[in-house]
N, C-alpha and C positions, 0 to 999 in steps of 0.2 A: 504493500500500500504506500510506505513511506517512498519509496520507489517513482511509482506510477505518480506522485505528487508530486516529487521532484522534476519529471520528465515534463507535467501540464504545467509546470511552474514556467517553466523556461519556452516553451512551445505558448506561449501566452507574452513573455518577455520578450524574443526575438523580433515581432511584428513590431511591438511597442519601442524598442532599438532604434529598429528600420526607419518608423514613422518621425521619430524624435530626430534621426538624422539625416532624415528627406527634409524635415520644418529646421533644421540650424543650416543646411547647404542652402533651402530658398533664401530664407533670412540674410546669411553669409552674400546669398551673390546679387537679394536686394540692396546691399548695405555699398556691395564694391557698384553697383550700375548706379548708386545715387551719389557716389565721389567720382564718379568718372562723368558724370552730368553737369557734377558743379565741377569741375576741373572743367572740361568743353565749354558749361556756360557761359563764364569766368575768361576765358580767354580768347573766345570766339562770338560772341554774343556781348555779355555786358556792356562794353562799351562801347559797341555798336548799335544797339538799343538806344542809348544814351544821345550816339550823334546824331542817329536817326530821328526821333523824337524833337531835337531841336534843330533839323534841317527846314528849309522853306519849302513850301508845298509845289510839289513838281507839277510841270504843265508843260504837255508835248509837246514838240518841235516838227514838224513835216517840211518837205521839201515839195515843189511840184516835181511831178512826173518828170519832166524832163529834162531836169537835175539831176536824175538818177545814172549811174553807168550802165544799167540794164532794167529792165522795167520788168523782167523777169525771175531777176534772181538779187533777194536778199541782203542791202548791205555789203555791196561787192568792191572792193577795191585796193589798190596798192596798198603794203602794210607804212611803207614812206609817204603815202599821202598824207597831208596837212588842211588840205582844202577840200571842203565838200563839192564846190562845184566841178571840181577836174578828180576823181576817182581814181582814173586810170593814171592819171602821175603821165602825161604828155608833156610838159616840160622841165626845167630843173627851178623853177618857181614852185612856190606851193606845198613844198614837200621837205621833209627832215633830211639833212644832208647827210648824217653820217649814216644811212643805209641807202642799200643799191636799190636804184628802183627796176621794176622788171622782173625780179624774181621769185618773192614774197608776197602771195595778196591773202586777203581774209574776204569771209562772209559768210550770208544764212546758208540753209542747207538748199543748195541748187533744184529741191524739185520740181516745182512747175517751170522749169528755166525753158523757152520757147526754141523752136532750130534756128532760130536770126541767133539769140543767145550764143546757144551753146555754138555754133561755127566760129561765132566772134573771139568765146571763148577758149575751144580748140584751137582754130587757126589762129586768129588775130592774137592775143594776147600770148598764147601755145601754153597753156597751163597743161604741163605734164603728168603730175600728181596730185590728188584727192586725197584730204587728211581728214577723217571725220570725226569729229571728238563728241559724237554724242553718245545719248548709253545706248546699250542692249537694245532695249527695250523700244527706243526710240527707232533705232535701226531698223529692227524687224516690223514696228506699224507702218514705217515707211515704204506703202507697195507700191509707188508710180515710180514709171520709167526704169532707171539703171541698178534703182534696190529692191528690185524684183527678185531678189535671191535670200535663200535661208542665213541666218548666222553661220552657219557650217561653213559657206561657203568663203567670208570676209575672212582675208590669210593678210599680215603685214608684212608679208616680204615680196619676190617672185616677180617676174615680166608680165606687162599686160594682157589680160586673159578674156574669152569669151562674157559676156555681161557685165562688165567693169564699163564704166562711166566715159563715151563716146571713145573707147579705144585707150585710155590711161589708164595710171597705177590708180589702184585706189585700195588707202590702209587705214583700217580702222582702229581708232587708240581711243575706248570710252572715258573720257573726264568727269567724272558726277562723284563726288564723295556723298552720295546721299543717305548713307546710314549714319555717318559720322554728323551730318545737318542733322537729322534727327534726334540722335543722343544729346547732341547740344541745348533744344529744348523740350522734349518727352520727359515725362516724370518717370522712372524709375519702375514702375507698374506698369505707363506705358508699352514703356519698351519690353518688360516682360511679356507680357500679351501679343507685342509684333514678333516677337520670339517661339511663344504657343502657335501661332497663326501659320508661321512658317513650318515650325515639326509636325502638324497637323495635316502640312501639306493645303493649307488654305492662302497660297501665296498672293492669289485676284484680291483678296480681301484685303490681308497685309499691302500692297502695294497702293491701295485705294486708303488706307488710314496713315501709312506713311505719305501721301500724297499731302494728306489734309495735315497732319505736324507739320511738314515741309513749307505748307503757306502760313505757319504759326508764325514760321522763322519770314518769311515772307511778307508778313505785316509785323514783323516785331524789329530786329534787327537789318532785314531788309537785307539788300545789294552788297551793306558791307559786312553784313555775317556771313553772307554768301560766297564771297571774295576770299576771306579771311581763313573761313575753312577749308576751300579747295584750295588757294596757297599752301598750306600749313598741313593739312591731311589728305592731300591730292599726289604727294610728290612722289610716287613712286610711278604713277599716270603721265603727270609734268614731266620727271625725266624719259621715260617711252615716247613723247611726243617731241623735245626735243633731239633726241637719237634718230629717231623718224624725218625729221626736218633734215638734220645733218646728213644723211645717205643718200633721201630721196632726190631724182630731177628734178629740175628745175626748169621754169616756172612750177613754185608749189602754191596750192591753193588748199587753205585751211577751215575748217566754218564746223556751226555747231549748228544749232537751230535759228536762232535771232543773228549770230554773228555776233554776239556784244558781250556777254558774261565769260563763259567759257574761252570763246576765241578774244576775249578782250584780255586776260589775266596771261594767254598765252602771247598774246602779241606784246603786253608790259614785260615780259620776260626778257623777250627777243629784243626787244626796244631799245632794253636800258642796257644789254650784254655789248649794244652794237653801239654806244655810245650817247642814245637820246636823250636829252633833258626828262625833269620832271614834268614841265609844262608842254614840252611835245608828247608825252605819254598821254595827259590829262588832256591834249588838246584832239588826238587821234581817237583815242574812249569817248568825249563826248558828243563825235559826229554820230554814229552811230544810232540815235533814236530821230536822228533827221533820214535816214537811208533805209527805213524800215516801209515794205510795199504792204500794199493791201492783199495781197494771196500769203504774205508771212506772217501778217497782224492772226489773218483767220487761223494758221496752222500752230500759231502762237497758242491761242487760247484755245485751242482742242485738244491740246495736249494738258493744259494748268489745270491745275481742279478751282472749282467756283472760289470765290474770296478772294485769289491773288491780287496786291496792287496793282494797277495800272504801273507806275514807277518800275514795279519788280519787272512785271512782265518787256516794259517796255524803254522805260529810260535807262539813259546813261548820265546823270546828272554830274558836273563837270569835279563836285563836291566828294561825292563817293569814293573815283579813283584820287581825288588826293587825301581822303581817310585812307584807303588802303594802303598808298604809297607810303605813309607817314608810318602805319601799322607796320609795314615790309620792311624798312629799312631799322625799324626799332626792334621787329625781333629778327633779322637775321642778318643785320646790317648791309653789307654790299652783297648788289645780285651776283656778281663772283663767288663771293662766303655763299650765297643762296645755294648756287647751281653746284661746288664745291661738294661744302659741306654736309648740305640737307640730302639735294637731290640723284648725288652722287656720280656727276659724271669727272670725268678727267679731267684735266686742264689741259689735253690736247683735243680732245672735245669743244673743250669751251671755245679754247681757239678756233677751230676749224668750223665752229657756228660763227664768229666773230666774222672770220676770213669770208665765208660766205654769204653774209649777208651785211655788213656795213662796207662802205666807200675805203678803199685807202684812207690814211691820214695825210694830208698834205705838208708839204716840207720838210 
């Protein structure tokens, strides 16, 4: 008997074990997701809340039609361009001196780009390579024309292949820190539950509640919490896309969705490696909500979930990139130390993006 009670003793006690250290591990890894919340919030957020909050209230900038370098395609233009009225950088007015023009351009994602377009931009301009830095996700809902193809098929190396974008390279480098945007303002529970949602195998749901934290940061923080995170927790993406830049032909052309966030934090990279002031950074970032078409406005916001700011979705307020500059340079001090230290490339690397894309020095 004494026996048989010992045995229910413990066959009663095991479960209760188990239970007691399934509730100290939740516990344990609520405790570490609500310090790693405020650690994210803290250095990606608060104080970009802060500027946000006391910036002036944004109000669009358009250009007419025929303003634009392509009526087709997004935000297109030399990444030396300084003037919104000349795009394409046709003469040596207008434009940042100490990079080469002709090589480097940026903008939105080319899909409704028209065959006047895209000839101009094959032939005339001869953009060799497509750099597409948006995610997955965005990838594959993009079924017109040249991204007609599965994920499977987007490789970043290799000669130009059947279905690639009117006969070039086209390599896909996705930029979107977007679980780290999240963690920075989800509570702690939150993000436990976008956790359950995913082991659940419920990912359409998670991605639909991470959309909507996504525009928390979005109306909170805004453009420069947005900046600040994909600087800071983008950089292993940032360095693949500069590695990418450096090997790939040229003419390269770079673009995300808008052309402004993403390709904007890419092109201040490139900018400042190559020699550009702060205020040609700031002056190149804030054309860009004047370059914005009406087929990108609509593609714009079929992608955001309902509530995004207009600002988020669509500006580039001249204010923002010089919060982020100011940010950049405080924590990693020079884009050298950036690209160095953080992002890890070489400093024959660094050079040979230097050599490639800025002017000689003269004298």
């Amino acid at each position: 008997f004494q026996a048989a009670a010992t045995m229910l003793v413990w066959l009663l006690a095991i479960p209760l074990v188990l239970v007691g250290a399934a509730v100290a591990f939740v516990a344990a890894l609520l405790v570490a997701l609500y310090f790693y919340h405020l650690r994210l919030h803290s250095a990606h957020v608060a104080g970009a809340e802060k500027a946000a909050a006391a910036a002036p209230k944004w109000e669009a900038k358009r250009l007419q039609s025929d303003a634009l370098a392509y009526h087709t395609v997004c935000n297109f233009r030399d990444v030396s361009a300084l003037r919104v009225d000349d795009p394409k950088v046709q003469d040596d007015e207008g434009r940042c001196p100490s990079l080469k023009a002709g090589v480097l351009f940026r903008c939105g994602v080319p899909t409704s780009a028209s065959a006047k377009d895209i000839v101009d931009m094959q032939d005339g301009v001869g953009i060799q390579t497509w750099v597409d830095l948006r995610g997955v996700d965005e990838v594959v809902k993009d079924k017109l024309d040249w991204r007609q193809k599965k994920h499977e098929g987007i490789h970043s190396s290799g000669e130009p292949q059947a279905g690639e974008p009117w006969g070039r390279r086209y390599v896909h480098v996705g930029v979107f820190p977007g679980k780290v945007a999240i963690a920075a303002i989800a509570t702690p529970l939150e993000l436990a539950g976008l956790a359950v949602l995913g082991l659940t195998g419920k990912k359409d749901v998670a991605r639909e509640k991470g959309m909507a934290l996504f525009g928390r940061l979005a109306g909170g923080a805004g453009l420069r919490g947005f900046y600040t995170i994909l600087l800071d927790c983008g950089k292993k993406e940032l360095a693949r896309v500069l590695r990418v830049l450096l090997a790939a032909p040229t003419p390269i052309a770079f673009h995300c969705t808008a052309g402004k966030d993403r390709t904007g934090c890419v092109a201040m990279i490139v900018m400042l490696l190559c020699g550009a002031t702060s205020e040609q950074v700031i002056e190149t970032y804030a054309m860009s909500e004047r370059l914005i078409t009406a087929e990108a406005e609509t593609a714009i916001r079929g992608i955001a979930a309902a509530g995004f700011p207009e600002e988020f979705l669509f500006g580039t307020p001249p204010e923002v990139m010089e919060y982020t500059l100011t940010w950049f340079h405080k924590r990693f001090g020079t884009v050298e130390a950036y690209c160095l230290d953080h992002l890890g490339l070489s400093a024959e690397e660094v050079d040979g993006l230097r050599s490639k894309f800025s002017e000689p020095a003269q004298g």
